[in-house]
C-alpha positions in Angstrom: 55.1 -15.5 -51.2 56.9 -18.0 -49.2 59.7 -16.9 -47.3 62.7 -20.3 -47.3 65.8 -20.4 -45.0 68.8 -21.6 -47.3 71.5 -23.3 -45.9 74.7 -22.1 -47.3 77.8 -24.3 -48.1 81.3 -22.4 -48.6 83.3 -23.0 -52.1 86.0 -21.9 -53.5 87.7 -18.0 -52.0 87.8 -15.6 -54.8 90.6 -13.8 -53.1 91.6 -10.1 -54.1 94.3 -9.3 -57.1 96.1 -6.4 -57.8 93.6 -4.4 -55.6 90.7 -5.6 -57.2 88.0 -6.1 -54.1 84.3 -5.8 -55.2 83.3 -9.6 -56.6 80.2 -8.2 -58.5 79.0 -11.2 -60.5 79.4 -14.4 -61.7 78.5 -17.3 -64.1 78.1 -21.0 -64.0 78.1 -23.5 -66.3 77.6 -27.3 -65.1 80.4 -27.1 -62.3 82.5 -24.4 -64.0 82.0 -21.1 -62.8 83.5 -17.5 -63.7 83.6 -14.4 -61.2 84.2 -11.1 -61.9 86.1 -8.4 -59.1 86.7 -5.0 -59.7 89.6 -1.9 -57.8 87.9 1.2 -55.9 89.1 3.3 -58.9 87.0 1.0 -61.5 90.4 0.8 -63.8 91.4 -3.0 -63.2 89.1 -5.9 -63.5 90.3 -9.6 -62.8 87.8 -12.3 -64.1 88.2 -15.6 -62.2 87.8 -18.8 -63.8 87.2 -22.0 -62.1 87.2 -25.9 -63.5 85.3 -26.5 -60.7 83.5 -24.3 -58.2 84.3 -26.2 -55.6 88.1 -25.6 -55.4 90.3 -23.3 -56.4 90.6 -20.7 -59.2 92.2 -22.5 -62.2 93.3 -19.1 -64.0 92.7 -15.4 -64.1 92.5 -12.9 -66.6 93.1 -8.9 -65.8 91.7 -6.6 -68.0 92.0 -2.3 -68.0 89.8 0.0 -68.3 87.2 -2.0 -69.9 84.8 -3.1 -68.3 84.6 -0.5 -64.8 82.6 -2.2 -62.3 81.1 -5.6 -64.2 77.9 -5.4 -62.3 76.4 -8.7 -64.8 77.5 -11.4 -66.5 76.1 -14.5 -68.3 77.2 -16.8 -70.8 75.6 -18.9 -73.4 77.3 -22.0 -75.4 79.8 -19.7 -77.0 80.1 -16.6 -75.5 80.1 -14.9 -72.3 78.8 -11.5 -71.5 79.6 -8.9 -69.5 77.5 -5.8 -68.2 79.3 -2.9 -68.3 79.6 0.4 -65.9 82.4 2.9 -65.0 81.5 6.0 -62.8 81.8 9.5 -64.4 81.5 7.7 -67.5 78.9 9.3 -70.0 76.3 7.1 -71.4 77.4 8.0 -74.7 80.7 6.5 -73.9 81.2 3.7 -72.1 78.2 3.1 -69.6 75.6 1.6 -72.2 77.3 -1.4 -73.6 78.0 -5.5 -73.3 80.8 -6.9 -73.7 81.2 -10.7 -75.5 84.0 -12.6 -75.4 84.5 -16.5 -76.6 83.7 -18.7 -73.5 87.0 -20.6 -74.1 89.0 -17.4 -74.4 92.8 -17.1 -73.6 92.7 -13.7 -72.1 92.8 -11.7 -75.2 90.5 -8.9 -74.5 90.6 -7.5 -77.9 88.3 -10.0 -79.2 85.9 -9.0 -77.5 82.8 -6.9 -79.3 81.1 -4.4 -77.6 77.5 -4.4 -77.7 75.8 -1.2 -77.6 72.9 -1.1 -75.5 69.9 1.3 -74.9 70.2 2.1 -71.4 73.7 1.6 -68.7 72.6 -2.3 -68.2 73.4 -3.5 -64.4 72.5 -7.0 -64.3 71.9 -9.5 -67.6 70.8 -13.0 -67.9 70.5 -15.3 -71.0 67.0 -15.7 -72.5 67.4 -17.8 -75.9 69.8 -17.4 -78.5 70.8 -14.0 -79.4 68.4 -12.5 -76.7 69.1 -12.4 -73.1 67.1 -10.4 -70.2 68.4 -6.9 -68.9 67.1 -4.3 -65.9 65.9 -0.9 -67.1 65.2 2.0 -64.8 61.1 1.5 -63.6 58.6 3.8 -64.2 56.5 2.6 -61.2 57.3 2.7 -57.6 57.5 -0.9 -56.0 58.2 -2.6 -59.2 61.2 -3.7 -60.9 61.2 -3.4 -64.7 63.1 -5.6 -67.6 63.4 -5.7 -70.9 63.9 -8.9 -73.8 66.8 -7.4 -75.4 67.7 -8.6 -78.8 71.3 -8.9 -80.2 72.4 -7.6 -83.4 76.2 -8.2 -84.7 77.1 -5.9 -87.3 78.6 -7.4 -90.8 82.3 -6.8 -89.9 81.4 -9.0 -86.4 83.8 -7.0 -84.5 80.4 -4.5 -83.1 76.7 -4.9 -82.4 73.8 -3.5 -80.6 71.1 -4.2 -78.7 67.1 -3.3 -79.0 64.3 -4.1 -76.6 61.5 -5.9 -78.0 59.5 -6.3 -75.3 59.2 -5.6 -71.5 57.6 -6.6 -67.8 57.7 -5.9 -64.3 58.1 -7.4 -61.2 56.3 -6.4 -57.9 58.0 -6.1 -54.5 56.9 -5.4 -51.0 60.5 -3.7 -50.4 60.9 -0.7 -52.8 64.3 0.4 -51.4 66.0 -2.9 -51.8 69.3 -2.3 -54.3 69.1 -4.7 -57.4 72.1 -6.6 -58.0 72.5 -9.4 -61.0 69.7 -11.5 -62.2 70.0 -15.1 -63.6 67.1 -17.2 -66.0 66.6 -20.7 -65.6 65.6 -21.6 -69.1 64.3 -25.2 -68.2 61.7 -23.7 -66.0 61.6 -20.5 -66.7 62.6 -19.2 -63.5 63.8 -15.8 -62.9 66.2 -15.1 -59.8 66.7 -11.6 -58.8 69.2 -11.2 -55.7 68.6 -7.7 -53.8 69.9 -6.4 -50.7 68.3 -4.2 -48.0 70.2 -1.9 -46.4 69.0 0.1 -43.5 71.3 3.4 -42.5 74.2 3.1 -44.0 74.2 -0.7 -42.7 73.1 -4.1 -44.5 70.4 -6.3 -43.3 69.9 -8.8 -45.6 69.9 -10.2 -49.1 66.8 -12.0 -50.6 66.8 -13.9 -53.5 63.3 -13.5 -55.1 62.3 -16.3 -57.5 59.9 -15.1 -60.2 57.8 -18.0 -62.5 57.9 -15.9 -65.9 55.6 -18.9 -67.3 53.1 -18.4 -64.2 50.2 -16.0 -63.4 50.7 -12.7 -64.0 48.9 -9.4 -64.8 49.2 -6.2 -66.6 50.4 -3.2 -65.7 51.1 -0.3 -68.4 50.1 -2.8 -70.9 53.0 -4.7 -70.0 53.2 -8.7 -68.1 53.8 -7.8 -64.4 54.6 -10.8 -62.1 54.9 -11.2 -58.2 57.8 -13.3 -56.6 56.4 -16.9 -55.5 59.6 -17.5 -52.9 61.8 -15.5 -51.4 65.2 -17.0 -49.8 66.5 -15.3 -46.7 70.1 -14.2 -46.2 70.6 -12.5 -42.6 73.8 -10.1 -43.4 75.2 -11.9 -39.9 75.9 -14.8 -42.6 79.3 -15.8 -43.0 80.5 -12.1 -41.6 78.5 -10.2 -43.5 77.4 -11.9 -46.5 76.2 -9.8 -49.6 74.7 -12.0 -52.5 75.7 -10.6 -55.5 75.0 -12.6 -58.4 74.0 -16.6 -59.1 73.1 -19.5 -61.4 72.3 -22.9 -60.9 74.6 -25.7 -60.8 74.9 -28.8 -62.9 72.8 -30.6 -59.8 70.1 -27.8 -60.0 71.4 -26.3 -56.5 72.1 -22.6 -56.5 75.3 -21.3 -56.5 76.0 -17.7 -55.6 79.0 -15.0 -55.2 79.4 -12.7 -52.5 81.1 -10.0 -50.8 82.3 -10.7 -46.9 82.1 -7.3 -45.5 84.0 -8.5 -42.4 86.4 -10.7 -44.0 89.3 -9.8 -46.8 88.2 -12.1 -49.0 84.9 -12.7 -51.1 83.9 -16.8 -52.2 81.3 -19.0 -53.8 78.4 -20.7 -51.5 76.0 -23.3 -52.9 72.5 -23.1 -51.6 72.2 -27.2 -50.3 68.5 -27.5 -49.0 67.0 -26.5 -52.0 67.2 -27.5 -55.5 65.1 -25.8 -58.5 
């Protein structure tokens, strides 16, 4: 694996609303981009839209107790997706669903369906139509584990559900990393998985391990398993304490991710500018 040194560019703040502090993922479309922040008590969600990632929010959109801590979120021509979690919540009722909403919605929540998924989902990505990517708890130490999930709307269109028709892994040198959300470049089939080290109590840095799922790969519990081919490195000294949380890729094939400033009160976009994919 080769180990890069991005150089980050600041965007636009995603400042905090209404107490709503934890910016826990995002989504990109061409230069439009949508972020997602959550409140300590996981009863308030803002989502953050931008016209263009490089300036300021356009509008915002506050939602209650739906969504708890949106740990994923990705979009596809008509709908965008949200991973859903809420501590204390049972899996049986609210931890183990998506949310969809119309990309070009107003802020009316109750369009939304609600997805019902397997497992609690914490980071999503789109695959093809009606299918996107989600993490499931691994099996095997040192490996990350995902699933093809397959969308089904029910007849009435206002639920749906999820099954997993197929599954692989990833391998990692760094078991202890925490996952946070993923994003799939469907021109190249590239799969981006931000994690972040953290070392007693503190964090040390977030990598950003990219993952050719059209590459060489092996099989492990009669499943694909890849290994990384690049890792980008994010010292946590970045920016006062920079914690990648989510990504996509921009209109101009640069990455652009989200993150939480840990010694600053606010949280923004960066673009990655010495790389493009």
């Amino acid at each position: 694996m080769a180990i890069k040194t991005p150089k980050l560019k600041p965007l636009a703040y995603i400042r905090d609303i209404d107490g709503c502090g934890n910016c826990g993922c995002m989504a990109i479309s061409g230069m439009r981009a949508w972020a997602l922040k959550t409140n300590r008590e996981q009863t308030l969600s803002v989502l953050y839209y931008f016209s263009n990632v490089n300036q300021k929010v356009t509008k915002t959109f506050p939602v209650k107790n739906l969504l708890g801590h949106g740990n994923g979120m990705t979009f596809d021509q008509n709908y965008l997706y949200f991973a859903c979690w809420k501590s204390g919540a049972s899996a049986q009722t609210q931890n183990r669903y998506i949310l969809r909403v119309p990309r070009g919605f107003n802020g009316d929540w109750k369009k939304g369906i609600r997805i019902t998924t397997p497992n609690s989902p914490s980071a999503i990505s789109y695959y093809k139509p009606n299918q996107m990517i989600v993490n499931v708890a691994s099996d095997v130490p040192g490996h990350r584990k995902y699933a093809i999930g397959k969308i089904h709307i029910d007849a009435d269109r206002k639920s749906g559900s999820m099954s997993y028709i197929s599954y692989f892994y990833v391998k990692f040198d760094r078991p202890g990393e925490v996952g946070q959300d993923i994003f799939f470049d469907t021109k190249k089939n590239l799969l981006f998985i931000p994690l972040v080290e953290v070392k007693n109590g503190r964090m040390v840095a977030s990598r950003i391990y990219v993952t050719d799922l059209a590459g060489d790969h092996t099989t492990l519990n009669g499943h694909n398993e890849f290994t990384p081919k690049d890792i980008l490195l994010i010292p946590s000294s970045t920016f006062g304490g920079l914690e990648v949380e989510s990504l996509g890729l921009d209109s101009d094939r640069k990455i652009v991710l989200c993150g939480n400033l840990s010694r600053r009160n606010y949280d923004r976009f960066f673009r990655i500018t010495n790389l493009t994919f």
